[in-house]
PDB file of N, CA, C and O in Angstrom:
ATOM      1  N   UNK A   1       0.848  -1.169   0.000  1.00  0.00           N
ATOM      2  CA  UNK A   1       0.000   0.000   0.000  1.00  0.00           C
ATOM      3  C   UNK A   1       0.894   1.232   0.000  1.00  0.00           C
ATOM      4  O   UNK A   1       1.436   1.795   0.951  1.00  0.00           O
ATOM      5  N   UNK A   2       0.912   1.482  -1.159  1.00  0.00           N
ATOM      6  CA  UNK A   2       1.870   3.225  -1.157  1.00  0.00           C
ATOM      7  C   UNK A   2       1.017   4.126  -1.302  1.00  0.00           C
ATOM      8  O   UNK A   2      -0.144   4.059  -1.705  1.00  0.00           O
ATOM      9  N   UNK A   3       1.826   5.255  -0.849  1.00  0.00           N
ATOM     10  CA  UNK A   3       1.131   6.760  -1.221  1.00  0.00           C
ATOM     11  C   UNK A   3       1.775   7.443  -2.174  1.00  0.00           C
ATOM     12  O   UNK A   3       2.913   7.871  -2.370  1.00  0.00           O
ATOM     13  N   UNK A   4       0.490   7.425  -2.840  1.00  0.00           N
ATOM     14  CA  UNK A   4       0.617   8.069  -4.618  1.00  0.00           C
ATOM     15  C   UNK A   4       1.427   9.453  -4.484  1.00  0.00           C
ATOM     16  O   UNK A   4       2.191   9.848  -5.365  1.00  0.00           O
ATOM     17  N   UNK A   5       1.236   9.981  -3.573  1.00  0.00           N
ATOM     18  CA  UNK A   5       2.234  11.425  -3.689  1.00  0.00           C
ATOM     19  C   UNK A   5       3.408  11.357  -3.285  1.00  0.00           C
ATOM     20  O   UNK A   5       4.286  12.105  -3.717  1.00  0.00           O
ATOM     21  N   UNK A   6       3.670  10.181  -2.130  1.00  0.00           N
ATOM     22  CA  UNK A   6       4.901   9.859  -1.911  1.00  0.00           C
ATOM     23  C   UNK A   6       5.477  11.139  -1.023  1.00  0.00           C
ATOM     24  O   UNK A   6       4.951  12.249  -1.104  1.00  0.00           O
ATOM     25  N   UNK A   7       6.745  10.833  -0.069  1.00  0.00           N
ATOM     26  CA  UNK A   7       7.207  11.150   0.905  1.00  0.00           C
ATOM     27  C   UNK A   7       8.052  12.055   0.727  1.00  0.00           C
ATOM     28  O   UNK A   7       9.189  11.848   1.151  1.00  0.00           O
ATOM     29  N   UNK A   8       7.706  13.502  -0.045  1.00  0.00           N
ATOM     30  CA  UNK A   8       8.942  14.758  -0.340  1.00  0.00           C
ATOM     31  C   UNK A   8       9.609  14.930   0.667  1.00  0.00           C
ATOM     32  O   UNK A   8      10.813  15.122   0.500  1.00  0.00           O
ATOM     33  N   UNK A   9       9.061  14.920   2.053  1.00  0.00           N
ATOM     34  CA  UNK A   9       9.954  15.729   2.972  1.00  0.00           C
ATOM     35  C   UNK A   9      10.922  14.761   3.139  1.00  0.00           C
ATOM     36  O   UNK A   9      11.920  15.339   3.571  1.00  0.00           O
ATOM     37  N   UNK A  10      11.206  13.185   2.974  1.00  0.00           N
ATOM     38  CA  UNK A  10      12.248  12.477   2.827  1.00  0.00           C
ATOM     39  C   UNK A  10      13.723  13.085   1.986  1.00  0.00           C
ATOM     40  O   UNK A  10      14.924  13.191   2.233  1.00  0.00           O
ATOM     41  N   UNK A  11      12.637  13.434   0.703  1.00  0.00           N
ATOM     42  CA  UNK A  11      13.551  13.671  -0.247  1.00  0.00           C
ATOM     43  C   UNK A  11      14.102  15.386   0.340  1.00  0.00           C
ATOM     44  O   UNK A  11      15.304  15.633   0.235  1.00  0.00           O
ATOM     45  N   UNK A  12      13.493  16.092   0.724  1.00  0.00           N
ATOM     46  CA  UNK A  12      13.696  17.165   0.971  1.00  0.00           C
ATOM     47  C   UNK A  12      14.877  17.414   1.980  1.00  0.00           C
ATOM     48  O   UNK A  12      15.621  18.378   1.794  1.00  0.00           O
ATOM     49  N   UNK A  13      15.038  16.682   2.897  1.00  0.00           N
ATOM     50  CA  UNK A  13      15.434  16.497   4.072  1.00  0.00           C
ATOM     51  C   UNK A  13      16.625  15.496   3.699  1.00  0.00           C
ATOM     52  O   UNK A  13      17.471  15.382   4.586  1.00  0.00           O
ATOM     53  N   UNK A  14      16.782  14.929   2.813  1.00  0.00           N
ATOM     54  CA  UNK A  14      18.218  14.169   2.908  1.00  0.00           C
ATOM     55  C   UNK A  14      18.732  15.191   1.749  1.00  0.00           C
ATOM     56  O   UNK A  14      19.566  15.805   2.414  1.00  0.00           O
ATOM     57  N   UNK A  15      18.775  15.683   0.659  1.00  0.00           N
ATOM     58  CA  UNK A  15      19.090  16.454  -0.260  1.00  0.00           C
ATOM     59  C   UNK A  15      19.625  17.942   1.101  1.00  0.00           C
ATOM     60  O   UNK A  15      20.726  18.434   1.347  1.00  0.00           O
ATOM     61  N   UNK A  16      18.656  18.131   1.504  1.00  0.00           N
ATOM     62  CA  UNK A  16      19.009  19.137   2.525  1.00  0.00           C
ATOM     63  C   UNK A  16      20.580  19.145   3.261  1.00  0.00           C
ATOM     64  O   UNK A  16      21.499  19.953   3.125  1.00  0.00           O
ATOM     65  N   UNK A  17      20.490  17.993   4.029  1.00  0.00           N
ATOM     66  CA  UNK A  17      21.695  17.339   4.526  1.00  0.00           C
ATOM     67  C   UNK A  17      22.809  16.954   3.392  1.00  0.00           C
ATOM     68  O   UNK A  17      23.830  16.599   3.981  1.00  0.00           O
ATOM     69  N   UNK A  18      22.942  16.910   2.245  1.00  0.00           N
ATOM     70  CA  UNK A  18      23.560  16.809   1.295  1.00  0.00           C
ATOM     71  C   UNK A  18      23.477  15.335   0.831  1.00  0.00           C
ATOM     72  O   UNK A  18      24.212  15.087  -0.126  1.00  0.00           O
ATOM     73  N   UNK A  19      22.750  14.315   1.297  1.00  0.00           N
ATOM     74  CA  UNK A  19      22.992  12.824   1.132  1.00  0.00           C
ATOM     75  C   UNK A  19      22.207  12.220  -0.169  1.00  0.00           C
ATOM     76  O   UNK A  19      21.071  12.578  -0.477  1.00  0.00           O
ATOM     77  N   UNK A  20      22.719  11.574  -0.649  1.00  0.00           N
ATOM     78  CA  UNK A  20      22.695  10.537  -1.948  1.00  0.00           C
ATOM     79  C   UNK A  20      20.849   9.763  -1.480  1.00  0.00           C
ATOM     80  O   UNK A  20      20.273  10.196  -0.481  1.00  0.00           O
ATOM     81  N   UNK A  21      20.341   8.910  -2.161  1.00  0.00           N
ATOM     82  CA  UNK A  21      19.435   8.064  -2.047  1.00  0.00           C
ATOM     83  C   UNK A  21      20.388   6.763  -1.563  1.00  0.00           C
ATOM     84  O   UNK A  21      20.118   6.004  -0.633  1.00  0.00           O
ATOM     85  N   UNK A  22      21.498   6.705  -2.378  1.00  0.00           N
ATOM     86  CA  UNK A  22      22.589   5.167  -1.563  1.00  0.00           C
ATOM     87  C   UNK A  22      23.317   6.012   0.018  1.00  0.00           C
ATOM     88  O   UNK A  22      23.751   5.268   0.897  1.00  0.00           O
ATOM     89  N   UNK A  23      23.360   7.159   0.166  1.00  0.00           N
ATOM     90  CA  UNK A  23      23.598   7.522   1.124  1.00  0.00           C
ATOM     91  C   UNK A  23      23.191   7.129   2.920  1.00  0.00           C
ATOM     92  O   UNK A  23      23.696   6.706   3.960  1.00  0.00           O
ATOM     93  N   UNK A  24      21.654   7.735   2.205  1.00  0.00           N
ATOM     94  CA  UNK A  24      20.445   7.408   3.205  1.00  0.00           C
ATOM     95  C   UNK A  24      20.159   5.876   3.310  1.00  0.00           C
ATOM     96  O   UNK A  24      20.004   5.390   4.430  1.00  0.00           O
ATOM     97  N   UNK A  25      20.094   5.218   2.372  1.00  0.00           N
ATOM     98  CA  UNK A  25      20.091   3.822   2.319  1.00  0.00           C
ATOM     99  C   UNK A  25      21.378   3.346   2.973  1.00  0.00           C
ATOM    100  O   UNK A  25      21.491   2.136   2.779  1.00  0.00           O
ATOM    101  N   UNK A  26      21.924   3.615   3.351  1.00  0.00           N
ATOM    102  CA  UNK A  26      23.653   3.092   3.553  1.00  0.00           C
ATOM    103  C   UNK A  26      23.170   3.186   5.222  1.00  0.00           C
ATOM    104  O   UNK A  26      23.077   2.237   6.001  1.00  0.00           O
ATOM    105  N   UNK A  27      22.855   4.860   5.544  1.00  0.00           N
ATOM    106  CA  UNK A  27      22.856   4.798   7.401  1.00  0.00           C
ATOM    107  C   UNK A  27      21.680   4.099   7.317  1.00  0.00           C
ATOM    108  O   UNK A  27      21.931   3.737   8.467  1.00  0.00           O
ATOM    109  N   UNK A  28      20.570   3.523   7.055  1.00  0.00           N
ATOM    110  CA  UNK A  28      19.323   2.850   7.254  1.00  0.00           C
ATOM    111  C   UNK A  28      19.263   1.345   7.225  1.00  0.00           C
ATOM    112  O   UNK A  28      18.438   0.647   7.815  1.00  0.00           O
ATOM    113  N   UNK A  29      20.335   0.911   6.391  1.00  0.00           N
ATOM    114  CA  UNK A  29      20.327  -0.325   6.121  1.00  0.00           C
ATOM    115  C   UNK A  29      19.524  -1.048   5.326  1.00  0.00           C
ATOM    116  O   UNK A  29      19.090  -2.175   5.567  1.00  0.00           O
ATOM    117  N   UNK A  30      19.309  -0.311   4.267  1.00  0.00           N
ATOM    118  CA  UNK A  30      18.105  -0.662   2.770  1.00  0.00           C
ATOM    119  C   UNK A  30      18.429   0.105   1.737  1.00  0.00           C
ATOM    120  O   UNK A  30      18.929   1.230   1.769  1.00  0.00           O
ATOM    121  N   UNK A  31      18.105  -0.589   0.746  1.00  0.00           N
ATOM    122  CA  UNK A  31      18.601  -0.530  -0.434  1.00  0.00           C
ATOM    123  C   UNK A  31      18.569   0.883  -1.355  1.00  0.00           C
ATOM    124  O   UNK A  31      17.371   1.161  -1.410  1.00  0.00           O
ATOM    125  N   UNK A  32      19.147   1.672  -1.931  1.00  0.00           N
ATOM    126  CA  UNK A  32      18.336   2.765  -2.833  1.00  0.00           C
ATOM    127  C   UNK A  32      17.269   2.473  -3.448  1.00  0.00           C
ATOM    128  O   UNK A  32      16.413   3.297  -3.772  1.00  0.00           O
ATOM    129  N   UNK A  33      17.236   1.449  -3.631  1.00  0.00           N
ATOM    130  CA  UNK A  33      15.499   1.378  -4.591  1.00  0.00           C
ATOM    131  C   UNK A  33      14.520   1.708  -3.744  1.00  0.00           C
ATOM    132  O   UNK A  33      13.606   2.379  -4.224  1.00  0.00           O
ATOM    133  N   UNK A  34      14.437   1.277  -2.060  1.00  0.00           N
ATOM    134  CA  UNK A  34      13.597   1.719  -1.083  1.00  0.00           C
ATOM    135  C   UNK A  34      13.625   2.619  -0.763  1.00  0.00           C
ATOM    136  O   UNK A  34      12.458   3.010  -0.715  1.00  0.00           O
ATOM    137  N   UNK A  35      14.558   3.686  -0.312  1.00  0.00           N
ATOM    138  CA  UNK A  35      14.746   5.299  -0.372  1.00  0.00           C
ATOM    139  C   UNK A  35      13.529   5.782  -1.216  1.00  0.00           C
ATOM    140  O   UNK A  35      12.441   6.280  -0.929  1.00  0.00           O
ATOM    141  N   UNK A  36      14.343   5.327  -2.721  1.00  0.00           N
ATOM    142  CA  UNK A  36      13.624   6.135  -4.030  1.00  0.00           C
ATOM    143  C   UNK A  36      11.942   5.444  -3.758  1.00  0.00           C
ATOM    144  O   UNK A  36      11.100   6.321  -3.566  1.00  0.00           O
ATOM    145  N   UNK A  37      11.498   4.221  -3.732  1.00  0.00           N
ATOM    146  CA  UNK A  37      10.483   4.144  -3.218  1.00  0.00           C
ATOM    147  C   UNK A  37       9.306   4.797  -2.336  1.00  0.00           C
ATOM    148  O   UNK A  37       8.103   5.017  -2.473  1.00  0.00           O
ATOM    149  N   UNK A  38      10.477   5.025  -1.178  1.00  0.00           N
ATOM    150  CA  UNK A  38       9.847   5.947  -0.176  1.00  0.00           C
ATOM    151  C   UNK A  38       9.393   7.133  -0.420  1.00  0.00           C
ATOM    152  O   UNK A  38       8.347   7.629  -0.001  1.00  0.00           O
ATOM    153  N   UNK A  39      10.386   7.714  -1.278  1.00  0.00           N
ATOM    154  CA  UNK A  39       9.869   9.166  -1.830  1.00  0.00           C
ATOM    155  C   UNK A  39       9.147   8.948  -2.903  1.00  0.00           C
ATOM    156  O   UNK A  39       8.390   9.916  -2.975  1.00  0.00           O
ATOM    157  N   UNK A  40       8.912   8.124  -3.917  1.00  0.00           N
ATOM    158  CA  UNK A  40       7.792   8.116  -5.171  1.00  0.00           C
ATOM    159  C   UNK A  40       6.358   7.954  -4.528  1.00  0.00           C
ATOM    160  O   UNK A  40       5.346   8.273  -5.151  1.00  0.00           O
ATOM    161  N   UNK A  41       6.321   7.316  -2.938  1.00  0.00           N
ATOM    162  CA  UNK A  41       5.345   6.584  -2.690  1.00  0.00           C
ATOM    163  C   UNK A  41       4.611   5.060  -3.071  1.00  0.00           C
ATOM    164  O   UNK A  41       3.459   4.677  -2.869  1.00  0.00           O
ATOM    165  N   UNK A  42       5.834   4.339  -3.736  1.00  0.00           N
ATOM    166  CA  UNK A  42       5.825   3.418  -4.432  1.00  0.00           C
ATOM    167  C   UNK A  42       5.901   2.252  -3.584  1.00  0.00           C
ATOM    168  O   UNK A  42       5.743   1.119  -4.038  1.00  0.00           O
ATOM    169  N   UNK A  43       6.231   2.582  -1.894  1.00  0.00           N
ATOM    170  CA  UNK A  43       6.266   2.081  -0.729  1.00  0.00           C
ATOM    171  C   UNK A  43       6.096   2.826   0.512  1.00  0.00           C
ATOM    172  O   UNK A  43       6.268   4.043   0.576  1.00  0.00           O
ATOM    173  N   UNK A  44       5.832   2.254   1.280  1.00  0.00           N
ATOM    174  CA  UNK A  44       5.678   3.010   2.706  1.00  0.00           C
ATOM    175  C   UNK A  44       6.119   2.204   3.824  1.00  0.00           C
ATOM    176  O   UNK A  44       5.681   1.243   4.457  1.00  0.00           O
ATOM    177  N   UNK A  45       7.548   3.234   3.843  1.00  0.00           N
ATOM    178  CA  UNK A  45       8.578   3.085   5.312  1.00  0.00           C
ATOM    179  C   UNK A  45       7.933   2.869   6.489  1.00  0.00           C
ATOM    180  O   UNK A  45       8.753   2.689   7.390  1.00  0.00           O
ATOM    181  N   UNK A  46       6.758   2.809   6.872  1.00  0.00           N
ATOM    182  CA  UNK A  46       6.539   2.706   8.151  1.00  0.00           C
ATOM    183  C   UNK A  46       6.792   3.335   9.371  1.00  0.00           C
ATOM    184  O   UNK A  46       7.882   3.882   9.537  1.00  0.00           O
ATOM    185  N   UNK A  47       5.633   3.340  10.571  1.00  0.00           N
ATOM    186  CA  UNK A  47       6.048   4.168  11.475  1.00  0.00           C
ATOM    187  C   UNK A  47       7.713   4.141  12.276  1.00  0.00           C
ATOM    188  O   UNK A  47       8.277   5.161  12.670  1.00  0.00           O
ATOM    189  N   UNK A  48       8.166   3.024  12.362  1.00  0.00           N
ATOM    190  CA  UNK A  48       9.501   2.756  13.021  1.00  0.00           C
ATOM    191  C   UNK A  48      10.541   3.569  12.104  1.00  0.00           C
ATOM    192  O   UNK A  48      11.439   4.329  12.465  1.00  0.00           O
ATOM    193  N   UNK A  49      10.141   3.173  10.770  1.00  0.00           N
ATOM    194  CA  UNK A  49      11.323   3.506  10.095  1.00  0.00           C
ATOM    195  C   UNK A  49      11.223   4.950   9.833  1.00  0.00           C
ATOM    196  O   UNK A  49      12.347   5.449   9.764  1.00  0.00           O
ATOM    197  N   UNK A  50      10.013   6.024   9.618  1.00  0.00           N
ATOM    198  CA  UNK A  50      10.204   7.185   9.670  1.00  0.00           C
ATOM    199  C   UNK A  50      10.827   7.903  11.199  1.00  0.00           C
ATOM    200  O   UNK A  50      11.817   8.599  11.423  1.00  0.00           O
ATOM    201  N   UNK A  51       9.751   7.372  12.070  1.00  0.00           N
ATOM    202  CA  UNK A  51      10.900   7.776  13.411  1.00  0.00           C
ATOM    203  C   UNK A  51      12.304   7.795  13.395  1.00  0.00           C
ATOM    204  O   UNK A  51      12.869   8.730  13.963  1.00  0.00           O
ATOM    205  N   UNK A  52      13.067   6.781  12.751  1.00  0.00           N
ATOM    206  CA  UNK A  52      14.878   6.445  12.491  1.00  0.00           C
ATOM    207  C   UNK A  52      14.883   7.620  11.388  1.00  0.00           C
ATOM    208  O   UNK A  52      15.720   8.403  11.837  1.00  0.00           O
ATOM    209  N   UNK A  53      14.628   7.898  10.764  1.00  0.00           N
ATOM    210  CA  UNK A  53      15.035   8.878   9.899  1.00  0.00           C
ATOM    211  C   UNK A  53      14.508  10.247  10.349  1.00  0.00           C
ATOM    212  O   UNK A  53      15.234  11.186  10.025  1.00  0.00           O
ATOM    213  N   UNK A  54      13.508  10.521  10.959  1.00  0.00           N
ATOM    214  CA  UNK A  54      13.237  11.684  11.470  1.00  0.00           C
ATOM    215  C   UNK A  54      14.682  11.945  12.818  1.00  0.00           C
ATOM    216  O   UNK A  54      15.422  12.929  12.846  1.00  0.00           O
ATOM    217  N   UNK A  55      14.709  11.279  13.363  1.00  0.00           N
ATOM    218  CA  UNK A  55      15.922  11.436  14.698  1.00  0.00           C
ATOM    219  C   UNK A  55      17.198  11.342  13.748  1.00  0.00           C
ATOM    220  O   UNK A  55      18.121  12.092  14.066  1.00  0.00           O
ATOM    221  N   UNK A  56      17.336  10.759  12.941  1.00  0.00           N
ATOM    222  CA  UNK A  56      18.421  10.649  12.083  1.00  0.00           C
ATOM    223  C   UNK A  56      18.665  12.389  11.286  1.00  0.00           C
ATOM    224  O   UNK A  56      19.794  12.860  11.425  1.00  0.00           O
ATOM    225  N   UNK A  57      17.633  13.233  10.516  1.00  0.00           N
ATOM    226  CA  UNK A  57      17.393  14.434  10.354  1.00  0.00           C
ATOM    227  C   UNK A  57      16.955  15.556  11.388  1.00  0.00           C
ATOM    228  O   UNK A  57      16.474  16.654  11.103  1.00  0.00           O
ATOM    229  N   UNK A  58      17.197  15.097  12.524  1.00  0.00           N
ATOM    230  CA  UNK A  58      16.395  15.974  13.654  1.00  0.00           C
ATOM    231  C   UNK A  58      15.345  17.053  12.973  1.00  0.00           C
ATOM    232  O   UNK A  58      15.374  18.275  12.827  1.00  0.00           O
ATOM    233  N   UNK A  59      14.278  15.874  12.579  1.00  0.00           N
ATOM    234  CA  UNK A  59      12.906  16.521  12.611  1.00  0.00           C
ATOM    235  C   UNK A  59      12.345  15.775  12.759  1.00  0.00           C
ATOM    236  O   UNK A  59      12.820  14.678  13.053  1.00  0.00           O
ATOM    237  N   UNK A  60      10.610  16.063  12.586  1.00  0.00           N
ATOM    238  CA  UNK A  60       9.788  15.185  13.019  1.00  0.00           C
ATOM    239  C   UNK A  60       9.187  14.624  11.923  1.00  0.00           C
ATOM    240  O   UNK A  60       9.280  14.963  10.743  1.00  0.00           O
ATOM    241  N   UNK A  61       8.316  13.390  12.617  1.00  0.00           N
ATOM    242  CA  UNK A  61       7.467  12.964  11.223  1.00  0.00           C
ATOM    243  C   UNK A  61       6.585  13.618  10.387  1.00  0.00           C
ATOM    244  O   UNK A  61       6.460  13.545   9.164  1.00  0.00           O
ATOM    245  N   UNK A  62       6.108  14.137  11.048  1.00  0.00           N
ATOM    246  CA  UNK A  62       5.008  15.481  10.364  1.00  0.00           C
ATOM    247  C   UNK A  62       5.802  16.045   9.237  1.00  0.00           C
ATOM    248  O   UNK A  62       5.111  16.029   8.218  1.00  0.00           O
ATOM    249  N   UNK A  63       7.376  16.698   8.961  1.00  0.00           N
ATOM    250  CA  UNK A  63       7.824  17.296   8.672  1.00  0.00           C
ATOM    251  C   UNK A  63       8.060  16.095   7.315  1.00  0.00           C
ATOM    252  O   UNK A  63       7.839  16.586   6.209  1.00  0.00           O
ATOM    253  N   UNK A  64       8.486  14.587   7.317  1.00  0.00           N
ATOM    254  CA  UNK A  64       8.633  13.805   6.678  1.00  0.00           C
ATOM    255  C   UNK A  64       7.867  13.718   5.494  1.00  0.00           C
ATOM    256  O   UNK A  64       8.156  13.942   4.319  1.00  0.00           O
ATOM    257  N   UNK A  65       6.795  13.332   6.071  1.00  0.00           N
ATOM    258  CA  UNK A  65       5.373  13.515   5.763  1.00  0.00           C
ATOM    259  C   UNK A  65       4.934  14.784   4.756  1.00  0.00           C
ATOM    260  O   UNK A  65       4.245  14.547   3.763  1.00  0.00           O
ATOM    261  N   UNK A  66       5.223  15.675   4.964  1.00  0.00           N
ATOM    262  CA  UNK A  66       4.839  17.280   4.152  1.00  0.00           C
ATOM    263  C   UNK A  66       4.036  17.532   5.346  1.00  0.00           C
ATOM    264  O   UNK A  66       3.613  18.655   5.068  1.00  0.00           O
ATOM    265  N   UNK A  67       3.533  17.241   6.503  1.00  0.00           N
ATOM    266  CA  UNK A  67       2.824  18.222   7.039  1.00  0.00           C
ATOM    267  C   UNK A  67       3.793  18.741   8.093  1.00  0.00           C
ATOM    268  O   UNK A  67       3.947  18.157   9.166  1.00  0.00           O
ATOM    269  N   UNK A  68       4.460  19.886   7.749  1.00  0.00           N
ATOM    270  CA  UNK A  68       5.328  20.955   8.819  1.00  0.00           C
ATOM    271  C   UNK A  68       4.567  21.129   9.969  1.00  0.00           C
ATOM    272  O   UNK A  68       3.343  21.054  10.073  1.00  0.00           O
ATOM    273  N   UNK A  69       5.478  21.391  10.906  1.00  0.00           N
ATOM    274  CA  UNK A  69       5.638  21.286  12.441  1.00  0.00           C
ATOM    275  C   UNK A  69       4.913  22.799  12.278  1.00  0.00           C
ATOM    276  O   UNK A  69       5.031  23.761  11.519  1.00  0.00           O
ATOM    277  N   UNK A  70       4.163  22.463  13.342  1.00  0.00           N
ATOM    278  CA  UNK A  70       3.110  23.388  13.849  1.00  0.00           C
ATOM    279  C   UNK A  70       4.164  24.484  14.595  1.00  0.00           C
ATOM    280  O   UNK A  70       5.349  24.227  14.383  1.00  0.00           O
ATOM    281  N   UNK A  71       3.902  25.644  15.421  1.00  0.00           N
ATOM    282  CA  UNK A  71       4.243  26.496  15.885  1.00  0.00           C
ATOM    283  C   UNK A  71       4.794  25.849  17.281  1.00  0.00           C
ATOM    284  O   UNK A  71       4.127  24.944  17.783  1.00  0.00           O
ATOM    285  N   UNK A  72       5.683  26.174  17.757  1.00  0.00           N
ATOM    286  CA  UNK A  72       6.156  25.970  19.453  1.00  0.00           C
ATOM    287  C   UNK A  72       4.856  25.873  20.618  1.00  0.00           C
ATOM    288  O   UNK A  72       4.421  24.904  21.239  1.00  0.00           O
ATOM    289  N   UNK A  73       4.521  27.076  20.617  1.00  0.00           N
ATOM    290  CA  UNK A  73       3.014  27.356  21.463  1.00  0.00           C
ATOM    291  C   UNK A  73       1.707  26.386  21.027  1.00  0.00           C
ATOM    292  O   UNK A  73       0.855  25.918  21.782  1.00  0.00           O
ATOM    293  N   UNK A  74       1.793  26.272  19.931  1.00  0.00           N
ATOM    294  CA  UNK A  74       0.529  25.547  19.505  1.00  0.00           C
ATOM    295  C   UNK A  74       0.962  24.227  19.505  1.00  0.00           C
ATOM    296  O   UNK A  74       0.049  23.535  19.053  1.00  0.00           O
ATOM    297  N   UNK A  75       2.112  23.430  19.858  1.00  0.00           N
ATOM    298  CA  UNK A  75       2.370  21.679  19.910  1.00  0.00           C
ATOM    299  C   UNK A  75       2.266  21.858  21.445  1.00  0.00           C
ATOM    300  O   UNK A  75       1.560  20.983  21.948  1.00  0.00           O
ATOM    301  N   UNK A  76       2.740  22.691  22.272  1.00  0.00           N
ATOM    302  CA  UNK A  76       2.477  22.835  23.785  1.00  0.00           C
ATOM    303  C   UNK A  76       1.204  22.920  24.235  1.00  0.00           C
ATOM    304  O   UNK A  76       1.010  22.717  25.434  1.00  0.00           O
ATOM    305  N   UNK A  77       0.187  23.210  23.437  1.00  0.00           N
ATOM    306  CA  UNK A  77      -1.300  23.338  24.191  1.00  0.00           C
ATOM    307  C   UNK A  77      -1.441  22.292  24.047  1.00  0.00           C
ATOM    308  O   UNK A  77      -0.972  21.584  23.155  1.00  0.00           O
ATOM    309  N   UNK A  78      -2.692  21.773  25.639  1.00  0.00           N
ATOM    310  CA  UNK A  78      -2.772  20.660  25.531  1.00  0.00           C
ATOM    311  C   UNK A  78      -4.566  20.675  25.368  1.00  0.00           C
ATOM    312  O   UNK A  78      -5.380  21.536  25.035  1.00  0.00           O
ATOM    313  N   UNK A  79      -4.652  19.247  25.793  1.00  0.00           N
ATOM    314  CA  UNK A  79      -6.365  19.102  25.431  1.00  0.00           C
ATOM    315  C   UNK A  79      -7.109  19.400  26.709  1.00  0.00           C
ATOM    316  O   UNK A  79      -7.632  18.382  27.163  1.00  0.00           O
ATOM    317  N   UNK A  80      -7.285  20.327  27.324  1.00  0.00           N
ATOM    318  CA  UNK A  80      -8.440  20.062  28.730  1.00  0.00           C
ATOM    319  C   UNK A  80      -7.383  19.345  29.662  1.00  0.00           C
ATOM    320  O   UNK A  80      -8.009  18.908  30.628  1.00  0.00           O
ATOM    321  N   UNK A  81      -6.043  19.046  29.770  1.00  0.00           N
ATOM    322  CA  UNK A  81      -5.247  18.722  31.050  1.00  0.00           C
ATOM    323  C   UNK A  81      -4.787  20.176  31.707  1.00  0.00           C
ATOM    324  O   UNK A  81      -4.487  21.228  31.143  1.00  0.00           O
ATOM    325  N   UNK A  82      -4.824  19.962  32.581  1.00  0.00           N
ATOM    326  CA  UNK A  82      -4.257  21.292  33.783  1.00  0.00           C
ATOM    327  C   UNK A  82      -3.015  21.217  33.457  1.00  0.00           C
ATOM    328  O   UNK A  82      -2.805  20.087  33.017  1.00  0.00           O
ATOM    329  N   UNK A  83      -1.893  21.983  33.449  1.00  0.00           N
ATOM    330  CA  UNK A  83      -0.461  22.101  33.540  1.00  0.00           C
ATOM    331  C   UNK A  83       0.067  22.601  34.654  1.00  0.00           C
ATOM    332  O   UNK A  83       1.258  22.511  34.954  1.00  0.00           O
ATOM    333  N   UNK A  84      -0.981  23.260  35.446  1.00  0.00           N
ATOM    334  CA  UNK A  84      -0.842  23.197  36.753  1.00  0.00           C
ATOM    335  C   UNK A  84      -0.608  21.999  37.857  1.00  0.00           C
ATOM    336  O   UNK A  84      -1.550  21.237  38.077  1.00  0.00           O
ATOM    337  N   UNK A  85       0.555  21.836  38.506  1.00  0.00           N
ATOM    338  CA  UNK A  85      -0.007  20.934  39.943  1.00  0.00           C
ATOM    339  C   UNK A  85      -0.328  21.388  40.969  1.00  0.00           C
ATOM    340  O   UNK A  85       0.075  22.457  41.429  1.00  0.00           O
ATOM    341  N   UNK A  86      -1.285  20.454  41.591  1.00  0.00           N
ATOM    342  CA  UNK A  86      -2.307  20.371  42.539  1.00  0.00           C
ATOM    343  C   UNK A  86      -1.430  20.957  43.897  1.00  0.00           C
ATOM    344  O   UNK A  86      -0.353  20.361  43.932  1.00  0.00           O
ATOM    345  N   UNK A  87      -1.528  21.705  44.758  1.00  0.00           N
ATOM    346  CA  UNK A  87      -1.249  22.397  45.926  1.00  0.00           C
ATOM    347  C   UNK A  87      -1.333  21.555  47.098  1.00  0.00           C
ATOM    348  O   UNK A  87      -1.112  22.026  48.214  1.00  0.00           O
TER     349      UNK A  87
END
């Protein structure tokens, strides 16, 4: 099951860092065809394996993904929990 638009911020994010598709495949331990996969959407890396590459790019999955990291203040609000402790 791939995604037809496939994973830019992969591609975005190792090009960024200056690294090859055999590059990224090299610290990951999989092949360039799966890289290039990953980014065509021709496969899907999975939650484990985007986590290793997000900590590997110090960003997040969201960012992997195409959906950019929300604002500082707005990933800190929470849902209806107090951030207060109790006295």
């Amino acid at each position: 099951m791939g995604n037809q638009k496939g994973l830019p911020g992969i591609a975005n994010m190792r090009e960024a860092h200056s690294m090859t598709q055999e590059d990224l495949a090299n610290r990951l331990s999989v092949s360039a065809i799966t890289v290039s996969r990953w980014e065509t959407g021709r496969q899907d890396p999975g939650v484990k394996r985007l986590i290793q590459i997000a900590e590997l790019f110090g960003c997040t999955k969201d960012d992997l993904i195409g959906n950019p990291t929300e604002a500082p203040a707005r990933r800190r609000r929470t849902t209806g929990a107090s951030t207060h402790s109790a006295a």
